[in-house]
SERO-4910 file (N, C-alpha, C, O; in steps of 0.05 Angstrom, whole numbers):
BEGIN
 pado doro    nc1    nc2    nc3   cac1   cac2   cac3    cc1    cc2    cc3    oc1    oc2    oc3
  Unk    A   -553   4766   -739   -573   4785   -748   -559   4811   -756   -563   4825   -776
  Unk    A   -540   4815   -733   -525   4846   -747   -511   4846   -773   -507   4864   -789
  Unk    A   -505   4823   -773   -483   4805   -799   -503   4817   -830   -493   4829   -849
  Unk    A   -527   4810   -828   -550   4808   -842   -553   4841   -852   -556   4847   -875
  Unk    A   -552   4858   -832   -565   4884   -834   -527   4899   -849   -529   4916   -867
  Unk    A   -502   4893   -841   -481   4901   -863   -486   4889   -881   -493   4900   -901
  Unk    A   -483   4859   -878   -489   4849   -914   -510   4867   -931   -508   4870   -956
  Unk    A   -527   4877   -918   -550   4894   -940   -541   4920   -942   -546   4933   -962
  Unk    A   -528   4929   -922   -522   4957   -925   -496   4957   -951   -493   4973   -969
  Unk    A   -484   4939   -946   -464   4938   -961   -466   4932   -989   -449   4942  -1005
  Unk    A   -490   4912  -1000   -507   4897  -1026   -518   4932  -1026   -501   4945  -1037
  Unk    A   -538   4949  -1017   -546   4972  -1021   -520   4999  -1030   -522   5020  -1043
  Unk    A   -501   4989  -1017   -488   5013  -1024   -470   5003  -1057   -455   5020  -1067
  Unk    A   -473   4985  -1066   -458   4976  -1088   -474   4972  -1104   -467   4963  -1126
  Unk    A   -502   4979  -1097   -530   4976  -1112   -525   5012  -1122   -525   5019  -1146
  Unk    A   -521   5027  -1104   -523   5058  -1106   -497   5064  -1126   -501   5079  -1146
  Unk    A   -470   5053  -1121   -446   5061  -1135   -449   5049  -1160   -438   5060  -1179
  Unk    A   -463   5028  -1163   -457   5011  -1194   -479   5023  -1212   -484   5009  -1232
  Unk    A   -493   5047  -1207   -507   5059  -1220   -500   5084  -1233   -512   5098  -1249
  Unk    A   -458   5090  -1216   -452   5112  -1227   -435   5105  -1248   -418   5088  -1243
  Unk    A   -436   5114  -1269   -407   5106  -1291   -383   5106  -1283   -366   5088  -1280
  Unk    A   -381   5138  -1277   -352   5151  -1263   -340   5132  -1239   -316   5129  -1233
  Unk    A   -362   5121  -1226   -356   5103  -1208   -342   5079  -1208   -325   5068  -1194
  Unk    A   -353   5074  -1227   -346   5046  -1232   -327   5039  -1256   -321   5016  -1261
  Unk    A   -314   5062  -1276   -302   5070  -1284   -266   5064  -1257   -246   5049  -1258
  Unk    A   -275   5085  -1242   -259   5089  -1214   -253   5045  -1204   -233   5030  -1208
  Unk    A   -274   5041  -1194   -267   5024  -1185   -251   4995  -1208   -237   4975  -1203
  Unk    A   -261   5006  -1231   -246   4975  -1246   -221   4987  -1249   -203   4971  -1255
  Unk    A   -213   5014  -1246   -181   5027  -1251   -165   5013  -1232   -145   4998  -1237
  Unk    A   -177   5019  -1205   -165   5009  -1181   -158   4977  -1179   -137   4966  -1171
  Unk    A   -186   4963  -1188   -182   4936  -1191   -164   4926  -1211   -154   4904  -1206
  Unk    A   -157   4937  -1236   -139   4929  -1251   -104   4937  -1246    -85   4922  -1251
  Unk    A   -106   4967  -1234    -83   4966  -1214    -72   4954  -1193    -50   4962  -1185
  Unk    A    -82   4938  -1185    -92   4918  -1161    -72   4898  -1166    -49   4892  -1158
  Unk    A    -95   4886  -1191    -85   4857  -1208    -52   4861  -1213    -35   4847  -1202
  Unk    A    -46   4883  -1234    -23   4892  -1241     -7   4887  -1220     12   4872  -1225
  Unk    A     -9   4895  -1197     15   4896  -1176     14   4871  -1166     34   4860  -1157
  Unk    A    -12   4858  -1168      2   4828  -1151     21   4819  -1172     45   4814  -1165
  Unk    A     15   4816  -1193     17   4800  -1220     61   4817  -1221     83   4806  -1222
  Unk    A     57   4834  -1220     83   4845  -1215     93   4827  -1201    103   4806  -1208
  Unk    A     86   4840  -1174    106   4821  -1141    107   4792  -1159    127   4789  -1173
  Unk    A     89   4775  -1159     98   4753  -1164    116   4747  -1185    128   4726  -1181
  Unk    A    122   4761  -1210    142   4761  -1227    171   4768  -1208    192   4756  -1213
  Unk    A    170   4786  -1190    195   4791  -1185    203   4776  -1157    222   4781  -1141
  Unk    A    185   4759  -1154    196   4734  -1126    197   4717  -1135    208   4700  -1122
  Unk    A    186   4708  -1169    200   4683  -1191    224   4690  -1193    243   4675  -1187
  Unk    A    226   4713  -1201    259   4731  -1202    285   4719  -1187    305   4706  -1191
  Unk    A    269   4734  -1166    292   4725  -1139    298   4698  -1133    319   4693  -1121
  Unk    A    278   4675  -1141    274   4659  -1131    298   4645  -1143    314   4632  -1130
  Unk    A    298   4649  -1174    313   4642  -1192    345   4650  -1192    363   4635  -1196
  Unk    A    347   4680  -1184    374   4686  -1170    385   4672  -1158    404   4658  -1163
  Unk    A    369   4677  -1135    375   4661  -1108    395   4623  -1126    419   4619  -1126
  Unk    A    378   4609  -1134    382   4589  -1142    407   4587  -1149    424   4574  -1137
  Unk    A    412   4605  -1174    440   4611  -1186    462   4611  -1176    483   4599  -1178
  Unk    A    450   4635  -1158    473   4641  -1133    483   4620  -1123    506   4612  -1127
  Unk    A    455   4602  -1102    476   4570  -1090    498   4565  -1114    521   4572  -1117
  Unk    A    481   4548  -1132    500   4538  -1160    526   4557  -1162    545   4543  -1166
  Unk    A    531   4575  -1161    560   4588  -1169    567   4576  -1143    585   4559  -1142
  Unk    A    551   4587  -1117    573   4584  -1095    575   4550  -1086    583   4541  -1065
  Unk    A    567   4538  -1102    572   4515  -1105    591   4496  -1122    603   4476  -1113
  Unk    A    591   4504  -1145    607   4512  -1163    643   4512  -1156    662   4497  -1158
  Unk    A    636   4546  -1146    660   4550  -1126    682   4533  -1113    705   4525  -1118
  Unk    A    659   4530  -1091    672   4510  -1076    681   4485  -1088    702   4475  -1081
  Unk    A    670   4474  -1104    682   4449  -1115    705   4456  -1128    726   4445  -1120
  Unk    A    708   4476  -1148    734   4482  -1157    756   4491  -1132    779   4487  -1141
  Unk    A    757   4500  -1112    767   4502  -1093    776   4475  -1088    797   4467  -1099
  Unk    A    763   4460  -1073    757   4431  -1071    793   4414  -1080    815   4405  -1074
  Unk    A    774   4420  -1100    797   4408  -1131    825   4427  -1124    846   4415  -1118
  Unk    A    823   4453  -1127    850   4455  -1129    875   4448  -1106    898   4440  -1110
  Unk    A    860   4455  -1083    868   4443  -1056    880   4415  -1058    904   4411  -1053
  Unk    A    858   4391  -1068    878   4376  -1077    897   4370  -1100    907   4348  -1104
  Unk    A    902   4391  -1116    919   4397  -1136    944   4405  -1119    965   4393  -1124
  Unk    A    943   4427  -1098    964   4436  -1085    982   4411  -1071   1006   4407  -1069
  Unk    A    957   4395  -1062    971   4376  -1043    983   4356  -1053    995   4340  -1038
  Unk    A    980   4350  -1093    992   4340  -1099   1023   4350  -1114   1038   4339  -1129
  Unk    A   1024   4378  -1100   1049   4393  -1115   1044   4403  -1137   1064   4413  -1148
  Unk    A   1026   4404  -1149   1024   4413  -1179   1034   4447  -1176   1033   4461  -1156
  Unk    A   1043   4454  -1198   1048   4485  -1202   1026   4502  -1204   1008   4492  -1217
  Unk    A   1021   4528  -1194   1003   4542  -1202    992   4551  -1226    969   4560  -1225
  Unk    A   1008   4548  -1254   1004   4551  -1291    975   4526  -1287    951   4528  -1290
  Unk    A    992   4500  -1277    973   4475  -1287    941   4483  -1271    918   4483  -1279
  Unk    A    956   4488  -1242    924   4483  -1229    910   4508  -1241    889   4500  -1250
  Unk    A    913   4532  -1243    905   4557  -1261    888   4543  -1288    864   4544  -1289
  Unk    A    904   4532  -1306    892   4521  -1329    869   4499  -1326    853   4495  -1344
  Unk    A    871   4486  -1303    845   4471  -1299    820   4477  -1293    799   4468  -1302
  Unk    A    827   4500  -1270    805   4513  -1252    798   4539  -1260    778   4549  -1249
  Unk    A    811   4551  -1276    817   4571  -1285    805   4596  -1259    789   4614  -1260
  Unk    A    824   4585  -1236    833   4603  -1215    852   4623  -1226    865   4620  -1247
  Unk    A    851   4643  -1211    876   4670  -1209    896   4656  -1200    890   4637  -1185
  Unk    A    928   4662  -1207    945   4658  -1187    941   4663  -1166    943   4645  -1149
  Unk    A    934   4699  -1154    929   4705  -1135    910   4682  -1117    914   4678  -1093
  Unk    A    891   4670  -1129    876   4656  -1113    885   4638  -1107    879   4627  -1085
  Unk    A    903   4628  -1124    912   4604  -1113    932   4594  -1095    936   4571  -1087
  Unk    A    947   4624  -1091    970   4632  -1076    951   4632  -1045    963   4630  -1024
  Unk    A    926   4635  -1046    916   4651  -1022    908   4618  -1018    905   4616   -993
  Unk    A    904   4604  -1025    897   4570  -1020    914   4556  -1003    910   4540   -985
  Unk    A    939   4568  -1018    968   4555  -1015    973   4562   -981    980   4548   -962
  Unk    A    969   4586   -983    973   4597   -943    953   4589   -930    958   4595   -906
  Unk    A    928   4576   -932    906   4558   -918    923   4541   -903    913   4524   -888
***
């Protein structure tokens, strides 16, 4: 029953505001600002989402070329060759080599 007596107060008071222009002017600003910002967020957690993804893939990526050169080292190959495959740094590959 109390449920009953807000529901009307509330249907009454949107009965009273939707009679003002300025008002309702006001409220579709807000409501379209509203929209805008969800509609935002969700573009920029597609964003990330999509980052994010990438990111694994490189650091996946990575690692497999790693992978590979490791067993390049362990087959003695020179650093020029394994460089030209993986197209690792020397430096990196030097830093493999002391693993």
């Amino acid at each position: 029953m109390q449920e009953d007596q807000v529901l009307k107060k509330a249907m009454d008071e949107w009965e009273r505001v939707s009679q003002d222009p300025e008002v309702l002017l006001a409220y579709e600003a807000r409501r379209k600002a509203l929209l805008e910002e969800k509609s935002a967020l969700k573009r920029a957690e597609k964003l990330g989402e999509e980052k994010g993804k990438q990111i694994d893939e490189e650091i996946g990526e990575k690692k497999g070329i790693i992978k590979v050169a490791l067993s390049m080292i362990q087959k003695g190959l020179d650093n020029q060759t394994i460089a030209e495959f993986t197209n690792l740094t020397p430096e990196e590959i030097d830093k493999l080599r002391r693993q």
